[in-house]
C-alpha positions, 0 to 999 in steps of 0.5 A: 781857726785851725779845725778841732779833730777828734784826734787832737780831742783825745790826745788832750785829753790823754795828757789831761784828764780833762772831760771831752767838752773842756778840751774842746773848749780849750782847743777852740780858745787856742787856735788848736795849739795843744801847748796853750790848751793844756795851759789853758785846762790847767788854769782851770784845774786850778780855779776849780781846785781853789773852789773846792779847796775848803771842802773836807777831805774826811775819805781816802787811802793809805798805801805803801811804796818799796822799792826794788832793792828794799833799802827805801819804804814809804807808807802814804795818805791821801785823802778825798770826801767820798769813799766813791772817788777813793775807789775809783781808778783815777785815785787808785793810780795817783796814790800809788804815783805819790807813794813811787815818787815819795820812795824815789825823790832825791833829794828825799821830801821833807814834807808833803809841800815837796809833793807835785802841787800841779798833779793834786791840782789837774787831778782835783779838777778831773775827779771833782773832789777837793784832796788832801795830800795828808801825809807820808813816812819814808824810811831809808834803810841804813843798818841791816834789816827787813821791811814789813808792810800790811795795809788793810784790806789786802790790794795795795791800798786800804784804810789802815797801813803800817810800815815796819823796819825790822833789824837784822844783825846779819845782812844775809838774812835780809832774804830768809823767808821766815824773817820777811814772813815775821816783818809782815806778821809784826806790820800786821800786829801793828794793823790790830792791835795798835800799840804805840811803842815797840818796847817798854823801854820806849815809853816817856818817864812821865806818862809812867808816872801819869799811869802810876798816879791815876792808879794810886787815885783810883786805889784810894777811892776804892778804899784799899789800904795804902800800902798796896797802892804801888803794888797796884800801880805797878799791876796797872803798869804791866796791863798798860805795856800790853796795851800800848808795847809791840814787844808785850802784846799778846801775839794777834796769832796765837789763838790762846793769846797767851805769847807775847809778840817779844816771845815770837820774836825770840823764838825767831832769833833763837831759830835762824842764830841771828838777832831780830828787833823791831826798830821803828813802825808807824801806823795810818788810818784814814782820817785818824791823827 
């Protein structure tokens, strides 16, 4: 039998991430053949990662990726059992991997499957936890237009992300400042206050005529005179787009709380003589649907 060196140990490891004595192990089992011991510890990833596979996956992170050129954006989730793992290093790097190769893989991922099955299984094994590849957004760019990416808190990753794509009519503001400034300032709205359409126009006809008939209900049992109701409802409307609509929120930073996100937006526009609209957002909190 070939001799086990401590070099051979810790170039296995290297490759692996495997615990010394489980390359030891797998060295001795190989005659020393490096290729057959990694085969072997990946093996053992494996029949680990089916043991935990029925553990819940309930921590985890979200983080974004955006490349150089900003033409493509991912925001990702990855999910483990303990928030410990979530911050460990080892988590840190792996999500940050899956949110570069979700961002570069071409032809683009159509779902999580697509993602690298035996990294999430070597990385079960090493961290010792079950993961969950949860899910991921990416957006190509195909009109003019500016990124905005918050994840909560600051570092790159957090427990709750957004991405936003923010038009821009004239591709040489892509670069202007204040219009970055803005993306991020909308991605961070997003993080806050949580809406769930960017403008009242987006929101299905039949969760207004839901909205409408609840309040009519509850108008009718407060016993006021019916031909309010629909002046009701439509009161009740307008506090529902302020919840649930980008554009009509009350701005996160106006202390007043008094300009909605539509009115910076505007402003924005007005200023810099090209028009802004925010196009499509999506939002991500761990362990949230």
């Amino acid at each position: 039998m070939a001799e086990i060196t401590s070099e051979a140990v810790q170039k296995l490891r290297a490759q692996t991430g495997a615990g010394i004595m489980d390359c030891k192990r797998a060295l001795a089992s190989a005659g020393g053949d490096m290729e057959k011991a990694v085969k072997t510890l990946r093996e053992q990833g494996a029949a680990s990662a089916a043991k935990k596979a029925g553990r819940v996956t309930g921590d985890g992170l979200v983080t974004s990726y955006l490349d150089p050129l900003g033409k493509t954006a991912v925001l990702l989730e990855l999910n483990c059992e303990t928030d410990f793992v979530a911050r460990t290093e080892d988590f840190i790097k792996l999500i940050a991997d899956l949110a570069r190769r979700a961002g570069t893989a071409s032809p683009a991922w159509k779902g999580v499957e697509d993602g690298p099955g035996d990294l999430m299984q070597q990385m079960i094994g090493k961290l010792g936890e079950n993961l969950t590849f949860r899910r991921f957004v990416r957006y190509d760019k195909t009109n003019p237009g500016v990124f905005g990416v918050y994840i909560h808190p600051s570092g790159g990753t957090g427990k709750v992300g957004v991405l936003l794509e923010l038009s821009v009519a004239d591709p040489k503001m892509e670069t202007n400042e204040e219009v970055k400034t803005l993306a991020r300032d909308l991605a961070m709205q997003i993080a806050a206050a949580n809406p769930r359409w960017v403008k009242k126009e987006d929101v299905p006809a039949e969760m207004l005529e839901q909205e409408k008939a609840i309040a009519r209900e509850q108008a009718r049992r407060e016993n006021k005179p019916e031909k309010i109701w629909d002046k009701i409802a439509q009161g009740k409307l307008q506090q529902f787009y302020q919840q649930f609509c980008l554009l009509e929120q009350p701005y996160v930073k106006d202390a007043g709380g008094k300009t909605p996100v539509g009115a910076v937006v505007q402003q924005l526009s007005q200023k810099t003589g090209v028009v802004l609209s925010p196009a499509r957002f999506v939002r991500y909190k761990v362990g949230e649907e």
